[in-house]
N, CA, C and O atoms as a GROMACS GRO file, in nm:
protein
  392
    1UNK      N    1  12.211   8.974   5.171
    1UNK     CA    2  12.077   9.022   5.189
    1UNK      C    3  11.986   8.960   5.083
    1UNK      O    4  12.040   8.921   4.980
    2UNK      N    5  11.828   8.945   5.101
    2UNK     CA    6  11.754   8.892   5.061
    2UNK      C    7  11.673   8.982   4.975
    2UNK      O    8  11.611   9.062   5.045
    3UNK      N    9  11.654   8.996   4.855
    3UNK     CA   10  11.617   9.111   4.748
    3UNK      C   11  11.435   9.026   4.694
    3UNK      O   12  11.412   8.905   4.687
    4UNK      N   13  11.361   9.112   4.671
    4UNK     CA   14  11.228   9.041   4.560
    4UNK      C   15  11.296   9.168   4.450
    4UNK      O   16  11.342   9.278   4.480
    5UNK      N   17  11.283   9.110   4.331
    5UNK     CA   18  11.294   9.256   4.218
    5UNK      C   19  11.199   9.188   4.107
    5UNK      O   20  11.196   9.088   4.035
    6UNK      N   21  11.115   9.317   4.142
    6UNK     CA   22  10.947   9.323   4.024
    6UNK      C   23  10.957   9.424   3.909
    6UNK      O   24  10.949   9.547   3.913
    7UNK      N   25  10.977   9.336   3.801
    7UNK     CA   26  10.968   9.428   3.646
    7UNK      C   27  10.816   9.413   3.583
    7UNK      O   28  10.728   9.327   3.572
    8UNK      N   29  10.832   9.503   3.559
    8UNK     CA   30  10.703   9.535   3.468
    8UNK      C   31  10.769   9.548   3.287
    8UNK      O   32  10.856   9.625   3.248
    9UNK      N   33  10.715   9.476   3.230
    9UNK     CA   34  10.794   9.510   3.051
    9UNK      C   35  10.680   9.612   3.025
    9UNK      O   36  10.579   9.644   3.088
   10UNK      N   37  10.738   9.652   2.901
   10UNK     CA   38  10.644   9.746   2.818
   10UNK      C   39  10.558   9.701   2.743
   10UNK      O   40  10.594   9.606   2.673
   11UNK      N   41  10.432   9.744   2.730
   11UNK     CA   42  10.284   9.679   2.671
   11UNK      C   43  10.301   9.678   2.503
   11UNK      O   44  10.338   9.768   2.427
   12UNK      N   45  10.254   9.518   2.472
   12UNK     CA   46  10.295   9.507   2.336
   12UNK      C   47  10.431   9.481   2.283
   12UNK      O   48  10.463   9.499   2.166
   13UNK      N   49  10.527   9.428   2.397
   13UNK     CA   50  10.667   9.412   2.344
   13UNK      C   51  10.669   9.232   2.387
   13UNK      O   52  10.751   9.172   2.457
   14UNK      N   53  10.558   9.188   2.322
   14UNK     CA   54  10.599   9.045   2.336
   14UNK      C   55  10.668   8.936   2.271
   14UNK      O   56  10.702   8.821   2.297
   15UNK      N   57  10.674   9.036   2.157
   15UNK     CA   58  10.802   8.993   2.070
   15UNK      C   59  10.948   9.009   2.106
   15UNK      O   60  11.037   8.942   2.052
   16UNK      N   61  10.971   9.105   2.204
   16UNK     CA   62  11.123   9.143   2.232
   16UNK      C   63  11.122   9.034   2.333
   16UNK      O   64  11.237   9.005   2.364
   17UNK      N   65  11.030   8.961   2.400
   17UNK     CA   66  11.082   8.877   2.505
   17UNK      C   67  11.058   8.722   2.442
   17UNK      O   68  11.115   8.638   2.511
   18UNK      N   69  10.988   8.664   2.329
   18UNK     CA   70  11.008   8.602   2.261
   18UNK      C   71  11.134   8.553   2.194
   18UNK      O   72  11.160   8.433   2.195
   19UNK      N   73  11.228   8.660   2.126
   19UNK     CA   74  11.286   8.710   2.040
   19UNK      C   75  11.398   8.640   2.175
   19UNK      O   76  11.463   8.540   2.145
   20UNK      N   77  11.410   8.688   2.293
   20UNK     CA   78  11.510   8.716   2.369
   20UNK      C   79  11.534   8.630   2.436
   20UNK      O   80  11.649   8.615   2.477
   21UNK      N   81  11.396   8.512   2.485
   21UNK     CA   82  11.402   8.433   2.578
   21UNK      C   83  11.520   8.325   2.650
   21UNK      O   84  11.576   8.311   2.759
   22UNK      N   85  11.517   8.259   2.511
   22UNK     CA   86  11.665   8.122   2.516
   22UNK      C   87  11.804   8.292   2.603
   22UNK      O   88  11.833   8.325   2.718
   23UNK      N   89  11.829   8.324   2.521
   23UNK     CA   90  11.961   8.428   2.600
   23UNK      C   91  11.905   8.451   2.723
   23UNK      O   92  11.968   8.399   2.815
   24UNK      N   93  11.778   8.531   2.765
   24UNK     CA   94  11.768   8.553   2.878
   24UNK      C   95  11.811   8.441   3.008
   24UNK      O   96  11.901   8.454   3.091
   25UNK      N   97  11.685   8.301   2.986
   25UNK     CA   98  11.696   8.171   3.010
   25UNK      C   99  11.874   8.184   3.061
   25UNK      O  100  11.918   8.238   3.162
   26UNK      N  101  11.934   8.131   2.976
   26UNK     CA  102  12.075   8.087   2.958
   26UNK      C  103  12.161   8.225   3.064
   26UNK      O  104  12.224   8.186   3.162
   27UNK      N  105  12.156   8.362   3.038
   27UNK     CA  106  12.178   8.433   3.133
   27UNK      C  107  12.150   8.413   3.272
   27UNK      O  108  12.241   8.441   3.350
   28UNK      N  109  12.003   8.355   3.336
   28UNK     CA  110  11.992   8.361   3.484
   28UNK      C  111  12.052   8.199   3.502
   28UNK      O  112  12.035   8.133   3.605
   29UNK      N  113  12.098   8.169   3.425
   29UNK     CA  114  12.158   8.005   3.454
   29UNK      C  115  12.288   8.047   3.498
   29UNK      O  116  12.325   7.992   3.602
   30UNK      N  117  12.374   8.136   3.443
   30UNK     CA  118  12.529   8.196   3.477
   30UNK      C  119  12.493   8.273   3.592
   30UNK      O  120  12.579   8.252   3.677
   31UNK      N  121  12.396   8.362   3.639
   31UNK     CA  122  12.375   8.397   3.727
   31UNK      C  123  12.309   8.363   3.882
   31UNK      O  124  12.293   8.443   3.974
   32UNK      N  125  12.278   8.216   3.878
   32UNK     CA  126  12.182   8.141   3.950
   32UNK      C  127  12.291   8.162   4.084
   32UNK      O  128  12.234   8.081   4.158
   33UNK      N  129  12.357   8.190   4.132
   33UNK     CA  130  12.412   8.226   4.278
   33UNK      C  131  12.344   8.333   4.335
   33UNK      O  132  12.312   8.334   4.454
   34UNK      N  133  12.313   8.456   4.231
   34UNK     CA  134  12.252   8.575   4.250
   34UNK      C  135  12.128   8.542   4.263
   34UNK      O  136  12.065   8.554   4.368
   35UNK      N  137  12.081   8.496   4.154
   35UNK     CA  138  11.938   8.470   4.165
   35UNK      C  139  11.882   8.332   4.121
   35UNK      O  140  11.874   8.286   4.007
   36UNK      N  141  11.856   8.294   4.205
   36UNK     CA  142  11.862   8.141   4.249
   36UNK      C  143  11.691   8.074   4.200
   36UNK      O  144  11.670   7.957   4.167
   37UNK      N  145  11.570   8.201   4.207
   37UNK     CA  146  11.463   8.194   4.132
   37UNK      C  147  11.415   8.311   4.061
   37UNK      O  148  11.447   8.425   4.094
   38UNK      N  149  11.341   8.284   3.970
   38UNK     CA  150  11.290   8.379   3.885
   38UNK      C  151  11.234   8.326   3.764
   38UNK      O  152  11.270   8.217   3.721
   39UNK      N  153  11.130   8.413   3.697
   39UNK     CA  154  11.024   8.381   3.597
   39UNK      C  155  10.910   8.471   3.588
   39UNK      O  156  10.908   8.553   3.680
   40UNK      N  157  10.839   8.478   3.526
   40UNK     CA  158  10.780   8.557   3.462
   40UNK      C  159  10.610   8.581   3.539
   40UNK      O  160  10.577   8.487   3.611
   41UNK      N  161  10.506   8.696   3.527
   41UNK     CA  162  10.413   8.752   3.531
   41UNK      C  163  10.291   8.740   3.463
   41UNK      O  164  10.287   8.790   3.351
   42UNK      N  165  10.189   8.683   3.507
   42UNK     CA  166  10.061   8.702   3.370
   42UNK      C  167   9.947   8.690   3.492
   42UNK      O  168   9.951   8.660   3.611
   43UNK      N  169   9.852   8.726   3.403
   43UNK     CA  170   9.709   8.706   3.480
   43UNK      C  171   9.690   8.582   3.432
   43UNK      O  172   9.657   8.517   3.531
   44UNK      N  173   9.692   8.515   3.342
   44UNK     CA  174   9.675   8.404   3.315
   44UNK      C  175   9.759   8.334   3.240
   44UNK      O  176   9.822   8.395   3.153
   45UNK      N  177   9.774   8.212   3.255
   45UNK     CA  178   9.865   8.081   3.202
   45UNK      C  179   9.898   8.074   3.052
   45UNK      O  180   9.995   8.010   3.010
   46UNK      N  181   9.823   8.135   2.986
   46UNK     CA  182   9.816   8.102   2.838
   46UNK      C  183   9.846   8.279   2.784
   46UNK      O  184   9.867   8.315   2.668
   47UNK      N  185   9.840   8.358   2.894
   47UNK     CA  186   9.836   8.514   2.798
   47UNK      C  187  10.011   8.526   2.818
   47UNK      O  188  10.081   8.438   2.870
   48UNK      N  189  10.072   8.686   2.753
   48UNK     CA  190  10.186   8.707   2.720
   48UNK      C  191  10.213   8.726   2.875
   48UNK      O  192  10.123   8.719   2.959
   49UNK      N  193  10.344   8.750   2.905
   49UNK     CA  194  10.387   8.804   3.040
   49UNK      C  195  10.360   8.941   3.022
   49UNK      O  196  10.371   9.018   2.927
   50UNK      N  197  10.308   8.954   3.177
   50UNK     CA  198  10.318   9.112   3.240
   50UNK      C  199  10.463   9.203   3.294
   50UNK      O  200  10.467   9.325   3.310
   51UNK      N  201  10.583   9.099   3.316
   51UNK     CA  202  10.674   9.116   3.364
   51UNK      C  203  10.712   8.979   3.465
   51UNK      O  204  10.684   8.859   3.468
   52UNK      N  205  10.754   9.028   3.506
   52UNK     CA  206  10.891   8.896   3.603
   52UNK      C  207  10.904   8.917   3.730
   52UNK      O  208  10.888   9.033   3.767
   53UNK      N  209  10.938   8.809   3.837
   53UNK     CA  210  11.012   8.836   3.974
   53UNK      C  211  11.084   8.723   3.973
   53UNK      O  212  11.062   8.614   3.920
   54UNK      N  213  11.211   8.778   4.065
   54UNK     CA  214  11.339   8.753   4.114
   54UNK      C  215  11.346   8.728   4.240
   54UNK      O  216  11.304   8.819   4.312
   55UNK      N  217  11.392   8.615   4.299
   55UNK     CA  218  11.445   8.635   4.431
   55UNK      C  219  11.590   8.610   4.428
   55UNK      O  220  11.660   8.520   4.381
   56UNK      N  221  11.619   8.755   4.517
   56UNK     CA  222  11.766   8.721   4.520
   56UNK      C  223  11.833   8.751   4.633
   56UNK      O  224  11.775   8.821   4.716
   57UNK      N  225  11.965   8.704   4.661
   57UNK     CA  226  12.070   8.727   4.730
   57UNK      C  227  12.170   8.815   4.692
   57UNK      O  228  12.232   8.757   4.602
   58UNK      N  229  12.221   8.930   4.713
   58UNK     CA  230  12.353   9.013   4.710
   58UNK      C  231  12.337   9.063   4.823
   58UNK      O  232  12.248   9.062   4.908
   59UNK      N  233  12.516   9.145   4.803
   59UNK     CA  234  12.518   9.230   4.849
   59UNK      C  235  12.440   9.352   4.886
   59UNK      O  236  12.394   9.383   4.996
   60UNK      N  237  12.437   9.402   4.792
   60UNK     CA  238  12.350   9.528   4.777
   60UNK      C  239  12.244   9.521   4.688
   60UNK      O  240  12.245   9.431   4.604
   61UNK      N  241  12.112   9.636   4.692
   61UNK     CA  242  12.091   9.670   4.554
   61UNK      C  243  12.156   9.745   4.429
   61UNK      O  244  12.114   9.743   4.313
   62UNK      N  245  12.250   9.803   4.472
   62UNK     CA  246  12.330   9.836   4.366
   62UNK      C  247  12.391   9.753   4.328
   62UNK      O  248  12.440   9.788   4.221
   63UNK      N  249  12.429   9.621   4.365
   63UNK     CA  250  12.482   9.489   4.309
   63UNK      C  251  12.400   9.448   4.229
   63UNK      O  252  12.444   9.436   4.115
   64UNK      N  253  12.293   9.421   4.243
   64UNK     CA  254  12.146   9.344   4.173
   64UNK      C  255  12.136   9.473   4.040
   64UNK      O  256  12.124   9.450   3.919
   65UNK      N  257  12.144   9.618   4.112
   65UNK     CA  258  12.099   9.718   3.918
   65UNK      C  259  12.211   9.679   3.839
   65UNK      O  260  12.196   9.646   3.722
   66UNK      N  261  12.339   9.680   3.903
   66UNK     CA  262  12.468   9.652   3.772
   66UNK      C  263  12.409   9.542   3.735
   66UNK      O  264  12.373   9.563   3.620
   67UNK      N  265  12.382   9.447   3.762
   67UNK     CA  266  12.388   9.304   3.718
   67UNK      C  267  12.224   9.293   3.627
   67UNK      O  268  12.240   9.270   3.507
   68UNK      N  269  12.126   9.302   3.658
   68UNK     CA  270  12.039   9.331   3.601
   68UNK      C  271  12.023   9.388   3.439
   68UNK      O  272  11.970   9.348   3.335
   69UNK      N  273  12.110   9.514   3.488
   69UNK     CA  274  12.124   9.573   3.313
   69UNK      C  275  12.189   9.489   3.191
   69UNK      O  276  12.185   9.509   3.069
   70UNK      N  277  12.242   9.401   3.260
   70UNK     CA  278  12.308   9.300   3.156
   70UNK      C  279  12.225   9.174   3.112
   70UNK      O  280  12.255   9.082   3.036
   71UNK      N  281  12.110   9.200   3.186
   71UNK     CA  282  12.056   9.062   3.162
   71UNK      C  283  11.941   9.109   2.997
   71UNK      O  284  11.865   9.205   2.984
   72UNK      N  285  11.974   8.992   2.893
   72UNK     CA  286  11.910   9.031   2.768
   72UNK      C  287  11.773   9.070   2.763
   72UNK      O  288  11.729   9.124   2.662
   73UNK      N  289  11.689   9.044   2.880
   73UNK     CA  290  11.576   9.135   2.856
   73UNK      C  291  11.570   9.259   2.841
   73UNK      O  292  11.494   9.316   2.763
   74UNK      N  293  11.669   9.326   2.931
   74UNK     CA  294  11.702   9.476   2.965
   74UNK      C  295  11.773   9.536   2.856
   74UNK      O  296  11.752   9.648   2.810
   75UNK      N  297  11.854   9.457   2.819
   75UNK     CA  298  11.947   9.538   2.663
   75UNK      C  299  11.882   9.526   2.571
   75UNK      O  300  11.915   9.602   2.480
   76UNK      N  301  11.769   9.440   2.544
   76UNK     CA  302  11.688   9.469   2.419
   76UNK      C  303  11.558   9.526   2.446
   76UNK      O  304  11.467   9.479   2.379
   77UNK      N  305  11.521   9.641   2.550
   77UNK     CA  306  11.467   9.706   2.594
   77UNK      C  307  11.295   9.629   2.626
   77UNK      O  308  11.184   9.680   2.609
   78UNK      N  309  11.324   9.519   2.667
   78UNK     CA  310  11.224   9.477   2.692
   78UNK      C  311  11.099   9.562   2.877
   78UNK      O  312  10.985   9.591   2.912
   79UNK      N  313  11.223   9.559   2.918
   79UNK     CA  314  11.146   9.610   3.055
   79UNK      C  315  11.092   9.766   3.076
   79UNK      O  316  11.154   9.872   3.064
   80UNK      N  317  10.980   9.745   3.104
   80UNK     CA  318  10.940   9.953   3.120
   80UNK      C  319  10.988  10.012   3.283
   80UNK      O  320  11.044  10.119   3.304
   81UNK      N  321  10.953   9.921   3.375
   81UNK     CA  322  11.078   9.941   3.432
   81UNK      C  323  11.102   9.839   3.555
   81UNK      O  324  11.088   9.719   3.534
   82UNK      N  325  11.135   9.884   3.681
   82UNK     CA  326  11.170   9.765   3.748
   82UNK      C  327  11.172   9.805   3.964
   82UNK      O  328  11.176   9.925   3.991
   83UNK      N  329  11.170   9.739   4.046
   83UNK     CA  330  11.207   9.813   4.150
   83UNK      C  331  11.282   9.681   4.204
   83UNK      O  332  11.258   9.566   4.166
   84UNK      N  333  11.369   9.717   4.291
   84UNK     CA  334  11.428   9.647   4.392
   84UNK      C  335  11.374   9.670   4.545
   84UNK      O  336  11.368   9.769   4.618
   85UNK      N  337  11.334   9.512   4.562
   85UNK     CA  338  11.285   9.569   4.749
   85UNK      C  339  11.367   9.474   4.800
   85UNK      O  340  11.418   9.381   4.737
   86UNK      N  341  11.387   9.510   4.971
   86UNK     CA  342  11.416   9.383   5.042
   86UNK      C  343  11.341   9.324   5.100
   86UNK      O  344  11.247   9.378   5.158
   87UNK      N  345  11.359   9.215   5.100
   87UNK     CA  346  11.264   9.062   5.137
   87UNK      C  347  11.289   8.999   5.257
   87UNK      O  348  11.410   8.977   5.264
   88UNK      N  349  11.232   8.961   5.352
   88UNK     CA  350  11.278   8.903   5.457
   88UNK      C  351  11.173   8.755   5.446
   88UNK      O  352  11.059   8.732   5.405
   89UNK      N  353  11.253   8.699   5.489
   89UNK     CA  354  11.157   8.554   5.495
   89UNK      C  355  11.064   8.550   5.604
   89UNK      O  356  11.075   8.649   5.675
   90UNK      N  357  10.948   8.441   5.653
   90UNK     CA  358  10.923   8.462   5.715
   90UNK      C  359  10.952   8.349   5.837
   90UNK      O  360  10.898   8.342   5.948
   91UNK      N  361  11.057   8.263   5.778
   91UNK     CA  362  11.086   8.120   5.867
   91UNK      C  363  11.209   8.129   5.789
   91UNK      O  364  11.222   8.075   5.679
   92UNK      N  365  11.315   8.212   5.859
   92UNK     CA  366  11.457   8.210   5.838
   92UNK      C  367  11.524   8.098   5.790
   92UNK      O  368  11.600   8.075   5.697
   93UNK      N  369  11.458   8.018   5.910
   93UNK     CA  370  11.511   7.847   5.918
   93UNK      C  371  11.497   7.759   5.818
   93UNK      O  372  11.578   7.667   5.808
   94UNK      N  373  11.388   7.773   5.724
   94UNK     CA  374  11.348   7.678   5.656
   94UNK      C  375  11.400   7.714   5.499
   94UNK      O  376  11.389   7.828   5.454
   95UNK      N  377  11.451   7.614   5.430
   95UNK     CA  378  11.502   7.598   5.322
   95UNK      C  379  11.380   7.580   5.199
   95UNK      O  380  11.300   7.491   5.228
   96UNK      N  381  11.354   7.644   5.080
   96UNK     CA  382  11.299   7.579   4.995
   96UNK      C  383  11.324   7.560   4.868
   96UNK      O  384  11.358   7.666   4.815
   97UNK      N  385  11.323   7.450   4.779
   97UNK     CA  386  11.376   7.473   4.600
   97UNK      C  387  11.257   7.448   4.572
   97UNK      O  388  11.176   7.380   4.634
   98UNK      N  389  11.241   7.525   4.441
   98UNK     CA  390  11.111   7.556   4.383
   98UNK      C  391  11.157   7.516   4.246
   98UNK      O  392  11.080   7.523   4.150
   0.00000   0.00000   0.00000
């Protein structure tokens, strides 16, 4: 199944995702089967992130929360919080790398 998962971090913790980035980075690289894209939130190009989206593939969403909590943004309490939706494409057929 096809997942979007939208975090929101906590305001003023732009140091914990600074601090965290390279691990985070390096985490969705071991995880890139799961989540194949993902990156970060801002109103603008040059300000801190607002939070992140994910597109992913599992099983479940309870596959995506176990796996999630491990990712170093989340253990160094960077995120305020997070939702899991499902995503449907809208051209099944068509392939894209971004």
């Amino acid at each position: 199944m096809l997942f979007a998962v939208l975090f929101t971090d906590k305001p003023d913790h732009g140091h914990l995702r600074a601090a965290n980035l390279q691990a985070h980075i390096d985490w969705l690289e071991r995880n890139r089967d799961v989540i194949p894209v993902g990156g970060s939130l801002r109103h603008e190009p040059s300000q801190t992130p607002k939070g992140g989206l994910w597109i992913a593939q599992a099983d479940s969403k309870q596959q995506l929360e176990v796996l999630l909590q491990t990712d170093p943004f989340y253990l160094a309490g960077l995120r305020q919080s997070y939702e899991i939706l499902h995503w449907s494409k809208s051209n099944n057929e068509r392939q894209a790398l971004i």
